[in-house]
C-alpha positions as CSV (number, residue, x, y, z in Angstrom):
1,X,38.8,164.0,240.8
2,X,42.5,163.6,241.0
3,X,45.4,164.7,238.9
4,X,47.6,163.4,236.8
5,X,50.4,164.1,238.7
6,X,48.7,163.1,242.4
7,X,47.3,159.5,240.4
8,X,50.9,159.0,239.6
9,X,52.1,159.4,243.1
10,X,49.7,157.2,244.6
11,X,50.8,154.8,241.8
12,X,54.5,155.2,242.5
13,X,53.9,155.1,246.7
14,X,51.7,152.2,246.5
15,X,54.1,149.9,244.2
16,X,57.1,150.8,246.2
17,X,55.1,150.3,249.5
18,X,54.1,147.5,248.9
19,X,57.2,145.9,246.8
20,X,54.0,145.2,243.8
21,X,53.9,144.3,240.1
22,X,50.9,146.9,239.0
23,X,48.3,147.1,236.1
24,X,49.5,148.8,233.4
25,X,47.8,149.0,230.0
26,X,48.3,151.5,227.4
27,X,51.2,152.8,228.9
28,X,50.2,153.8,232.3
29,X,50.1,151.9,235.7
30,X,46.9,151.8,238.2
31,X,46.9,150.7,241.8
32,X,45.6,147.5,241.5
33,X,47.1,143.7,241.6
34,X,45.2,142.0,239.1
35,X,45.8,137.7,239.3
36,X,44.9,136.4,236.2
37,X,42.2,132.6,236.4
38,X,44.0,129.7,234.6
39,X,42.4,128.9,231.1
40,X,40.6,125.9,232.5
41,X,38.7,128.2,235.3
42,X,37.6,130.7,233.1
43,X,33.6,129.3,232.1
44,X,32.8,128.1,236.3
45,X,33.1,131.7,237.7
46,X,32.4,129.5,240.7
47,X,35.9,128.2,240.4
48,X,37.2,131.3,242.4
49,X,35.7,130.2,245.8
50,X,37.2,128.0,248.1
51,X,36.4,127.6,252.2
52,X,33.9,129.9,253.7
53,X,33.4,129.9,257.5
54,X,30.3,131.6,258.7
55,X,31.1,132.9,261.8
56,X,28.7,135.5,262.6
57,X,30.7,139.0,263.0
58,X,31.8,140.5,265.8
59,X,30.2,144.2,266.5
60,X,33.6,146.6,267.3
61,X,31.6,148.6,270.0
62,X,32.1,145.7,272.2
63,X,35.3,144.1,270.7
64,X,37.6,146.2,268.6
65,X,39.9,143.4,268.6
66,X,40.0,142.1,265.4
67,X,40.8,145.4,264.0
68,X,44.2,146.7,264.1
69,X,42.6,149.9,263.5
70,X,39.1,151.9,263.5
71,X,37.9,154.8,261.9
72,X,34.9,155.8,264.2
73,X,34.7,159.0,262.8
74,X,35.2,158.7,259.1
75,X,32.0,155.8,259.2
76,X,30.3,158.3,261.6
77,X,30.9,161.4,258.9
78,X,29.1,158.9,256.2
79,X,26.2,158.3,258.3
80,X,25.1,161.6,258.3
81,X,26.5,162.4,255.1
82,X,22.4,161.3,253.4
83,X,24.2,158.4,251.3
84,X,22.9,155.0,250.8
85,X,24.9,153.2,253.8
86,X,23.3,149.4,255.3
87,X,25.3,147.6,257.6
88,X,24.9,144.3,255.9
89,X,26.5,141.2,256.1
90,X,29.2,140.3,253.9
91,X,32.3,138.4,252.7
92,X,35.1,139.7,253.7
93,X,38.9,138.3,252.5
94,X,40.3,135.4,254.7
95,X,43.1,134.0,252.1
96,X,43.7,134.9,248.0
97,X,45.6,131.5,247.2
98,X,47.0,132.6,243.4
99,X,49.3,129.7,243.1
100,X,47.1,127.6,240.5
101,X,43.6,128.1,240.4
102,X,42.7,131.2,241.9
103,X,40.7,130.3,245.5
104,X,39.7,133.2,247.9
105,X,38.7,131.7,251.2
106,X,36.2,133.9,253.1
107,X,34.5,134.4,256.4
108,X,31.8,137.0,257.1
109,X,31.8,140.6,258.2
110,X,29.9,143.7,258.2
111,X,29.8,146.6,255.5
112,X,30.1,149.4,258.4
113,X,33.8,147.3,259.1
114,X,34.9,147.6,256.2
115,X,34.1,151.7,255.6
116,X,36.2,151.8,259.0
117,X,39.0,150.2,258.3
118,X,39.2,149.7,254.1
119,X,37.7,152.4,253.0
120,X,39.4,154.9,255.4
121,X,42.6,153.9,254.6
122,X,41.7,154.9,250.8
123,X,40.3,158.4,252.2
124,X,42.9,159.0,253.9
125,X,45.6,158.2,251.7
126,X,43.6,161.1,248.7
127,X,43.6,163.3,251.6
128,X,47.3,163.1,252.1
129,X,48.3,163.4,248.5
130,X,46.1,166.2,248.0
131,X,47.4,167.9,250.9
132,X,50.9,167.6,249.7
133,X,51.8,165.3,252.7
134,X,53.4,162.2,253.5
135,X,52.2,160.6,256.6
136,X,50.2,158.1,256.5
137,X,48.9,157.2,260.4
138,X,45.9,154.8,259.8
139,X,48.2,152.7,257.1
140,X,51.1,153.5,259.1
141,X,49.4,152.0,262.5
142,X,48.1,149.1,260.2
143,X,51.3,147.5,259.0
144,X,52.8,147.9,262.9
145,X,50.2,145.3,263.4
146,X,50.1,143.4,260.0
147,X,52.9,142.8,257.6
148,X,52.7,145.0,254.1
149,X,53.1,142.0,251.9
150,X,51.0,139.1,253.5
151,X,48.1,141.6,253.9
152,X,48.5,141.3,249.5
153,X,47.1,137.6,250.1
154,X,45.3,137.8,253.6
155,X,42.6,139.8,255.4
156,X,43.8,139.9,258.5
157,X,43.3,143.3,261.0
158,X,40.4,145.0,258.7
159,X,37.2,143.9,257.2
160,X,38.4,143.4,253.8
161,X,34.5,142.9,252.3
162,X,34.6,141.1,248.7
163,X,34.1,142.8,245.8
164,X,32.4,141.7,242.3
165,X,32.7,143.6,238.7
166,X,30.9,142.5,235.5
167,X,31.7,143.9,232.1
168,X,28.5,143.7,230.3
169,X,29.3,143.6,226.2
170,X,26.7,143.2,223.5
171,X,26.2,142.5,219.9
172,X,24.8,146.4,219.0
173,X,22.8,145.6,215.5
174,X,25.2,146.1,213.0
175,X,27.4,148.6,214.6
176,X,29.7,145.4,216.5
177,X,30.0,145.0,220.1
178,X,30.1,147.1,222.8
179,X,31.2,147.2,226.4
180,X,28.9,149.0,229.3
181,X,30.7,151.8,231.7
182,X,28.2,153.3,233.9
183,X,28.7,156.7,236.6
184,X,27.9,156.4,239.9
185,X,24.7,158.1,241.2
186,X,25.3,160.9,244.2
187,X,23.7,158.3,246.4
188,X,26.8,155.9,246.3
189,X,27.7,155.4,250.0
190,X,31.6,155.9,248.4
191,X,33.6,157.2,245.4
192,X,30.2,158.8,244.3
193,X,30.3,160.2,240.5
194,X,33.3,157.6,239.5
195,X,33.1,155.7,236.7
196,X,32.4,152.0,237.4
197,X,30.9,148.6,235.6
198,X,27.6,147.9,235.4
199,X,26.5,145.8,237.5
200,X,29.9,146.2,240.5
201,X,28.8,145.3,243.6
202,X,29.5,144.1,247.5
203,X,30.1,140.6,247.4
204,X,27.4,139.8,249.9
205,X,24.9,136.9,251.5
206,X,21.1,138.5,252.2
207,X,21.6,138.0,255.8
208,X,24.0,135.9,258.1
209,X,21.5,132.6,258.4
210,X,22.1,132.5,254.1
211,X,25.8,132.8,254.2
212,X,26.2,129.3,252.9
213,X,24.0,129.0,250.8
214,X,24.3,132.9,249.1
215,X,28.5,131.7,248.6
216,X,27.9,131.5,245.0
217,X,29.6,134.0,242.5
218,X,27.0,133.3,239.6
219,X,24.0,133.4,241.8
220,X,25.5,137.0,242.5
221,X,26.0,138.2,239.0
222,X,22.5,136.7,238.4
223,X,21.6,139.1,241.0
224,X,23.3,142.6,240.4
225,X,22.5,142.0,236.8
226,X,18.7,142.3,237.6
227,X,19.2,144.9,240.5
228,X,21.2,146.9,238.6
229,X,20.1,146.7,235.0
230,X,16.5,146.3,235.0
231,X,16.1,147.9,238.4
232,X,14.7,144.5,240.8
233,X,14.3,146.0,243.9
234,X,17.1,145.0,246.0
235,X,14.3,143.6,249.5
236,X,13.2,141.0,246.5
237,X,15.4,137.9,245.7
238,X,13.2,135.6,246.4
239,X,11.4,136.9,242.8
240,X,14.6,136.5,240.8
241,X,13.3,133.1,239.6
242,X,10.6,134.6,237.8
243,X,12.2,137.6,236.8
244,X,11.8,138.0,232.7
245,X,15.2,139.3,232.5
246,X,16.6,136.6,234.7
247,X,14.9,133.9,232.4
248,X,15.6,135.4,229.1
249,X,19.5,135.2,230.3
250,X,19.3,131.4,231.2
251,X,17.9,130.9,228.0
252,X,20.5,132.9,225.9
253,X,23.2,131.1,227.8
254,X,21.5,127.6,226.8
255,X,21.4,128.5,223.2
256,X,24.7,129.9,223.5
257,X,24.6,133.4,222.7
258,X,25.0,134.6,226.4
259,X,28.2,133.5,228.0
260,X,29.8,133.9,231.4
261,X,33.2,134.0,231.5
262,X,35.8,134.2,235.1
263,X,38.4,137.1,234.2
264,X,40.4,137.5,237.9
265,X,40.7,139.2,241.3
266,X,42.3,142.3,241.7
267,X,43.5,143.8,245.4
268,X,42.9,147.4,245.1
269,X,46.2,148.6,246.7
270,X,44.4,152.0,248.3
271,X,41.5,150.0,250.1
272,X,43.3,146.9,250.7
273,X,39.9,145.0,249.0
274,X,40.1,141.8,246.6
275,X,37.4,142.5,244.1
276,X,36.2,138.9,241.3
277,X,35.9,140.3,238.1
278,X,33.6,138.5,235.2
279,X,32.2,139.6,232.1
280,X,29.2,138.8,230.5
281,X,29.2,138.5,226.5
282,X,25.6,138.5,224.6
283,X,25.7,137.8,220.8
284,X,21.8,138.4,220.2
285,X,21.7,141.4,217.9
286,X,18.4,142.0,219.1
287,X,19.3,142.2,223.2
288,X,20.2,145.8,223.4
289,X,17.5,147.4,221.3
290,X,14.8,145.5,222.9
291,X,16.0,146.3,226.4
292,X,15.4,149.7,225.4
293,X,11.7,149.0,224.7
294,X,10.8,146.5,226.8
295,X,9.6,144.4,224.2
296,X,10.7,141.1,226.1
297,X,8.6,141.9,229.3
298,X,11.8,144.1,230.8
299,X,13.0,147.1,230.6
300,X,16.8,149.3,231.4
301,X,16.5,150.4,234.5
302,X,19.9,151.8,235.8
303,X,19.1,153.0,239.8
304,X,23.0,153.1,240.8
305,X,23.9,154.9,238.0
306,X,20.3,156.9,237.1
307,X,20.9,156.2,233.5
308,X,24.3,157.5,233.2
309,X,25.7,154.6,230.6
310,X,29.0,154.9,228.6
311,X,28.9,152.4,225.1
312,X,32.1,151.5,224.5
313,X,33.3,149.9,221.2
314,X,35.9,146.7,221.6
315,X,37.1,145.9,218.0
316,X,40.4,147.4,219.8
317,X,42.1,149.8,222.0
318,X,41.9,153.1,220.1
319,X,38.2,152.8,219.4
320,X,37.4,151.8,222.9
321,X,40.1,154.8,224.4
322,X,38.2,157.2,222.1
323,X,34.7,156.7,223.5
324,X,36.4,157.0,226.9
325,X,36.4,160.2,228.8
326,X,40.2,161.8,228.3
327,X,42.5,160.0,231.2
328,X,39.1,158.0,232.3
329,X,41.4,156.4,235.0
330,X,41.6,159.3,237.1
331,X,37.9,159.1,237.3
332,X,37.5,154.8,236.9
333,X,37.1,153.6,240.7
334,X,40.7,151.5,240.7
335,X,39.5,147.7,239.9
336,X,37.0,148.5,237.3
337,X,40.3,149.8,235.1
338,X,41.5,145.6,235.0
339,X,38.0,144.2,234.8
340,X,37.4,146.5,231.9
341,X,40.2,145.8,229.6
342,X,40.9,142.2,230.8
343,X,36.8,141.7,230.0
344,X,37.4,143.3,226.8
345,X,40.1,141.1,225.8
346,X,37.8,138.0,226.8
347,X,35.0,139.2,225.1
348,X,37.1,139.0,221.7
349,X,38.5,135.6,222.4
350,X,34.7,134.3,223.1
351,X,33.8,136.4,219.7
352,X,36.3,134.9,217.7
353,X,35.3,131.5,218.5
């Protein structure tokens, strides 16, 4: 984990670098762009996609070229670091139009891409900081290629994979609602032990042939809910429709006391990602306890985060800060910090009404 003081400098590099208006709640400002949906888009969390183009990925061993730079070693030291690491198809960031409705166009890449470029510009950024440095080559060689501020908006020169986060809050009894954090398991191909939402996930088709058909936010939180929650093995979504968990939500979202609601995209200013953020309310008193039990045919079954679960209370800040580890952020992966409290502050509008 960081400091306090090295957090800070990343924060102050990053703005500065990258001439950007930060998240700041409570005080303190994270390295994340969060764009906030327009009222209208907030109940179609499918709102937020716009063009796909499913043009199978390139493989860098043969042509580097889309890349104006690669990591070979940093993805090769994760390979045989024992983590969980696929090489899956994904989305990756084509264009984040933020002038009225928020629309990310996408094309498709691969997750090993993105470690090389995105995610090594991240490591090497804490490995600088720590270090006491201030060069930064792979972002250095980066911006030669592509401009600091269009890469804000655009993909271009790294595999900028999609990211989703879901803030799960429920109706707990009689002690109000609560908001889920979970900790990442030591099997987490990166940032393992951060604190994170439950479910937060890659932004990902099952394979290239269903990229069309997979571009569906909601189908994704669908998803990740049951993957993540109640533990459906990942090889298996062609059992989600008979999933109990999957059914009970439908059902609780056509009664109304489930609802879905579109909170933005962030751009995580040390990996250069875009990550859609959501959260999921459920009013039914009942939910919670039950999912403990299993006494509607499923049961919690947390494999990212092997049971590790924060409740956090939302009637307001200082209840949910004190059921927070002290300075969480420095331990909160960076875009779980403005899907947390901009989930929060949708859950009380849906409460309210």
């Amino acid at each position: 984990m960081i400091s306090a003081n090295d957090y800070s400098l990343i924060t102050d590099f990053l703005a500065d670098y990258y001439d950007a208006e930060l998240f700041t709640r409570h005080g303190v400002s994270h390295p994340v762009i969060q764009h906030e949906p327009l009222p209208a888009q907030r109940d179609d969390v499918d709102s937020i996609l716009g063009r796909l183009t499913p043009t199978p990925p390139k493989s860098p061993i043969d042509d580097a070229s889309d890349f104006a730079f690669y990591n070979y070693a940093y993805l090769h030291t994760l390979q045989n670091s024992g983590r969980n690491l696929f090489n899956g198809t994904t989305y990756i960031l084509r264009l984040l139009r933020t002038q009225g409705n928020l629309r990310i166009d996408a094309e498709v890449g691969q997750y090993f891409d993105m470690i090389a470029t995105c995610i090594a510009l991240e490591r090497e950024l804490l490995d600088v900081i720590q270090a006491g440095a201030i060069r930064f080559p792979m972002r250095s060689q980066y911006h030669r290629a592509v401009e600091a501020q269009s890469s804000l908006t655009r993909g271009n020169g790294r595999s900028a994979a999609l990211g989703g986060v879901v803030l799960i809050v429920f109706k707990d009894g009689t002690q109000g609602y609560k908001g889920l954090v979970a900790e990442r398991s030591a099997k987490n191909a990166t940032r393992t032990g951060a604190l994170h939402l439950i479910p937060a996930f890659i932004f990902q088709p099952q394979s290239i042939d269903t990229a069309k058909t997979d571009w569906s936010f909601k189908y994704h939180i669908y998803r990740e809910y049951l993957e993540e929650l109640v533990g459906m093995p990942e090889d298996n979504p062609a059992g989600m429709e008979s999933q109990p968990a999957l059914q009970d939500l439908r059902r609780m979202e056509a009664n109304g006391t489930a609802q879905v609601q579109l909170t933005g995209v962030s751009m995580n200013l040390l990996t250069l990602r875009a990550e859609i953020s959501a959260v999921l309310v459920i009013h039914d008193a009942d939910w919670w306890a039950d999912l403990q039990t299993g006494k509607r045919g499923y049961q919690l079954e947390t494999p990212e985060s092997a049971g590790k679960l924060l409740e956090i209370p939302i009637a307001n800040d200082e209840l949910a800060l004190s059921a927070l580890p002290n300075d969480y952020y420095l331990r909160m992966v960076p875009q779980a910090i403005p899907a947390l409290w901009r989930g929060i502050d949708a859950a009380r509008r849906l409460i309210g009404e």
